[in-house]
N, C-alpha and C positions, 0 to 999 in steps of 0.2 A: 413957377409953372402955372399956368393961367387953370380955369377950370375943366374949360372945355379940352384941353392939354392930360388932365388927370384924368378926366371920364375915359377918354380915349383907352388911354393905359388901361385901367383899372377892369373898364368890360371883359375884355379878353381873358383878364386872371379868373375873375369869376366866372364867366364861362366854363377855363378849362377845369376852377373846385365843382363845377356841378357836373359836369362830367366825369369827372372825378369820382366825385361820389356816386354817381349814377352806376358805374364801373362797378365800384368797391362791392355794393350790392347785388349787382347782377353776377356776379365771380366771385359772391366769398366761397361758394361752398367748394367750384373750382382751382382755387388756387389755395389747397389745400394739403395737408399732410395725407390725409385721408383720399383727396381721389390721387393722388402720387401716385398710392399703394393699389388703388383700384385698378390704374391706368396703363401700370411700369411695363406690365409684357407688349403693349401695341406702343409703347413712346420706345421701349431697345429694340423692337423690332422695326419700328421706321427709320429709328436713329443709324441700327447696322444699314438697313435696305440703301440711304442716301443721307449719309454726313455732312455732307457740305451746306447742304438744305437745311439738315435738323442744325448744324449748328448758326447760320444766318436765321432762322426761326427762334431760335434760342435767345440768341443776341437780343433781336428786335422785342419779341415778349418781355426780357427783363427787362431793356430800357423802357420798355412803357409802364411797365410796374413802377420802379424806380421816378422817372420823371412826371407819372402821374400819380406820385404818391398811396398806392395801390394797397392793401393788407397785403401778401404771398411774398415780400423781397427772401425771407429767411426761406423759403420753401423751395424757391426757385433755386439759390443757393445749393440748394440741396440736391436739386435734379441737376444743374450743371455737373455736380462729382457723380451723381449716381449714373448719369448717362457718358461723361466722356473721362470718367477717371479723375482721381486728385488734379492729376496734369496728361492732356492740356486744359481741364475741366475750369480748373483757377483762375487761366488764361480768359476763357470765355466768362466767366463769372465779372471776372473785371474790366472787360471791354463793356457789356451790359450796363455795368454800375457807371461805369465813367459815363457813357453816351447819355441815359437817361439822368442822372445827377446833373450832367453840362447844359441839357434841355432844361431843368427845374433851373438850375441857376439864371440860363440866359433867358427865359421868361418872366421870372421875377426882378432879374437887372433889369429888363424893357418894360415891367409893368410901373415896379415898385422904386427899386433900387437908390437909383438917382435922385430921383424926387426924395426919396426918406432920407438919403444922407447928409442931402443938401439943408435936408431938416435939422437934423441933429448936430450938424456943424453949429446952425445958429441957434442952439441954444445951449446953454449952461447948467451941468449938474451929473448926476450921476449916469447918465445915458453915454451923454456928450464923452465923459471919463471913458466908459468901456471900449465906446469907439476910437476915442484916442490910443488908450492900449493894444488895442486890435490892429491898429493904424503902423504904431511903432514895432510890433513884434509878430508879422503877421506870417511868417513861416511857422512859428511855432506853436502859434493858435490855433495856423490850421491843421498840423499834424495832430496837436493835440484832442481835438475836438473828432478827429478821424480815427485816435488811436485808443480813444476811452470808447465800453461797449455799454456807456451808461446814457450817451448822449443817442437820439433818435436820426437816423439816417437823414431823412427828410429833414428834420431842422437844421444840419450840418452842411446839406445843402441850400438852403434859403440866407443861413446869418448871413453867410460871405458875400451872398449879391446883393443885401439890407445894407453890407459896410462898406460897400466899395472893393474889394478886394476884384486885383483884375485877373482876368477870364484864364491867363497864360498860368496864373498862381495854384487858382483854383483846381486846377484837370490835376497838374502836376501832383500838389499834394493829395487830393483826391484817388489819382493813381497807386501811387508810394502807399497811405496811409492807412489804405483799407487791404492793403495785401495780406497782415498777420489774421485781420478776423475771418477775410474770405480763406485763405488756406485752411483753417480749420473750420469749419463750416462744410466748406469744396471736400474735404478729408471724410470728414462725418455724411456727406451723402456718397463718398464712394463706396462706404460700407455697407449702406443702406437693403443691398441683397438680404442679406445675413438679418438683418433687423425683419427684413418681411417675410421671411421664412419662419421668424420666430415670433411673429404676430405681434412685433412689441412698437414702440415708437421709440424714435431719436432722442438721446439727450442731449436737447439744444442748452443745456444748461452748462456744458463743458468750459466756456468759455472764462467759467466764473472759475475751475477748479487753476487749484494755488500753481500746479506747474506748468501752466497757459497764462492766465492771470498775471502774474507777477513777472514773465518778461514782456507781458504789457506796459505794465505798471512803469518798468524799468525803463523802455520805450519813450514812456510817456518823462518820466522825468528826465531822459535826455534832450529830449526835442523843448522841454520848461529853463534847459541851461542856459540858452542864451537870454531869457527873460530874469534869470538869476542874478544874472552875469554883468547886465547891463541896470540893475538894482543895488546891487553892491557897488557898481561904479558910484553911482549917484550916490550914494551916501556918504563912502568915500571922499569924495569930491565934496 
């Protein structure tokens, strides 16, 4: 890719991190737990007055959170169950994440993408390796990487359009893999009443506790079986 080929590219990313940032700033105090709690009786009373609205509004705010890499995704989370219930709350939660996650991926595959992997083909070494790996088992990577609450939303979106991984892969796993975290999440903001009555805040820490966690866990090492599976071949062999 010539130079003037990568400038191209490359402007528009930057661009969209200083806007980005510009954002993060201007809405941290906004997309917050705190004005949630400030805000909840005028966001369920517009939400009853016209749903259709509040949830197309919903939609559209998370994906830009989401695709513009935003602080507030776990917050929003929380207002989709608080305002339309566990379900269809979950529902809206994951249309949100998909749209804007598909935005960060397809602007990073048009920035970056192709040009980097094109890179990393030709060279030799430990890079080269992961994307090989990533290359041959790449259903399982990607559930993986969507189904551990260790890895950061935002980078889970970017590796896939860094390796290649095509666009039909990505939504799909992407859809599927973030259902168990967003249910409980989507769960934990339909509560959210009861938590502002009682002046307290969410424990978004649930996620870690052992009987959430470990059918993660469990999760996670199904979707690692065919990467098992296809190691024991080869040694095998």
């Amino acid at each position: 890719m010539s130079e003037t080929v990568e400038k191209r590219h490359i402007w528009p990313l930057v661009l969209l991190a200083l806007v980005a940032a510009g954002l993060a700033v201007l809405l941290r105090e906004h997309l917050s737990f705190e004005a949630l709690a400030a805000n909840r009786a005028i966001l369920l009373s517009y939400t009853e007055a016209h749903t259709g609205l509040a949830v197309l509004v919903f939609v559209i705010c998370y994906a830009a959170i989401v695709g513009l890499s935003l602080p507030g995704a776990t917050v929003a989370t929380l207002t989709g169950g608080f305002l339309f219930g566990t379900f269809p709350g979950v529902l809206f939660n994951i249309s949100g994440a998909v749209l804007g996650a598909s935005l960060l991926f397809l602007a990073a595959r048009w920035g970056l993408g192709d040009w980097l992997s094109s890179k990393i083909d030709a060279t030799e070494g430990r890079i080269h390796k992961i994307k090989r790996g990533i290359d041959e088992n790449q259903w399982s990577m990607l559930f993986l990487i969507r189904l551990l609450p260790v890895v950061p939303f935002f980078v889970a979106n970017l590796l896939p359009a860094l390796f290649d991984v095509r666009f039909s892969r990505f939504v799909i796993s992407t859809a599927l893999g973030i259902i168990p975290g967003t249910l409980v999440y989507t769960s934990v903001g339909a509560g959210l009443g009861a938590v502002f009555e009682a002046g307290e805040v969410p424990d978004l820490g649930i996620i870690f506790a052992p009987q959430i966690l470990l059918p993660l866990l469990g999760l996670c090492l199904l979707a690692l079986l065919p990467v098992l599976w296809k190691t024991w071949r080869k040694e095998v062999v």
